[in-house]
C-alpha positions in Angstrom: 11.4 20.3 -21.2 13.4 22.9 -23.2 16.2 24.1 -21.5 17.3 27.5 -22.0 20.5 26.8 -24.2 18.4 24.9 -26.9 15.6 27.8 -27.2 18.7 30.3 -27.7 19.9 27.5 -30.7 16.7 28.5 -32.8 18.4 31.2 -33.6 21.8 30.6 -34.0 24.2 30.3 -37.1 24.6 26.9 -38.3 27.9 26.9 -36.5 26.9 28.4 -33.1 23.9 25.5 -33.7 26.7 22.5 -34.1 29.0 24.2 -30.7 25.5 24.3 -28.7 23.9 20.4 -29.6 28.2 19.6 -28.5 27.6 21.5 -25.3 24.5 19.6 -24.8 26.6 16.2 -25.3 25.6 15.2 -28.8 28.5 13.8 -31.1 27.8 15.0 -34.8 29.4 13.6 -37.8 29.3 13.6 -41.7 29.5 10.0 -43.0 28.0 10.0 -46.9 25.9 12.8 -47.1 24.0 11.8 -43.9 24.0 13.1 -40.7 25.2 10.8 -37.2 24.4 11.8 -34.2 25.4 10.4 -30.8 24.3 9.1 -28.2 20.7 8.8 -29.8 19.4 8.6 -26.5 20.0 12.2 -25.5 18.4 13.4 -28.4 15.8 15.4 -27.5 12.7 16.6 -29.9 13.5 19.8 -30.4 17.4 19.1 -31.1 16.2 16.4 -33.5 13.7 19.4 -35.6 17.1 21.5 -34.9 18.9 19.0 -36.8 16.3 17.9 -39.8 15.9 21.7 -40.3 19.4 22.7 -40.2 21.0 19.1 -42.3 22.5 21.1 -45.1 24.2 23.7 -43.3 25.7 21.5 -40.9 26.9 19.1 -43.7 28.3 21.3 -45.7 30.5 22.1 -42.1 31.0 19.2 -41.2 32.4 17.8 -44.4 36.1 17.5 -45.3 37.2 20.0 -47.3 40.4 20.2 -50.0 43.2 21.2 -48.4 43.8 24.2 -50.8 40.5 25.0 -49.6 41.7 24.8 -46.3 44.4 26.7 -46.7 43.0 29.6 -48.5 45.5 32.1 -49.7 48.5 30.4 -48.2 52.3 30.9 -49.5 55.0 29.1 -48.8 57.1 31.4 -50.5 
């Protein structure tokens, strides 16, 4: 059954996506261009086509990023 908090991730952002499947207890990491997801047991159809249809966005947030990337503009001086 879909509950209502994964009907309302159809239509999020990529990052409201990620914050709901970590609501609904699913770990999600980057690990070489693939996507983990724990447990694997609580992964329900439609958070699995969620996930498939959504891999690069959530990669590409997921992945570490430079740190002058992370730090944008920054000045130390």
């Amino acid at each position: 059954m879909q509950t209502f908090e994964t009907a309302q991730l159809f239509r999020a952002s990529p990052e409201h996506l990620l914050r709901g499947l970590e609501r609904e207890g699913l770990r999600i990491a980057a690990r070489s261009g693939k996507l983990e997801v724990s447990p694997s047991k609580a992964i329900t159809p439609k958070a699995r086509e969620l996930i498939r249809k959504n891999k690069p966005s959530l990669l590409h947030l997921l992945k570490p990023h430079p740190i002058s990337e992370r730090l944008g503009s920054f000045n130390a001086s």
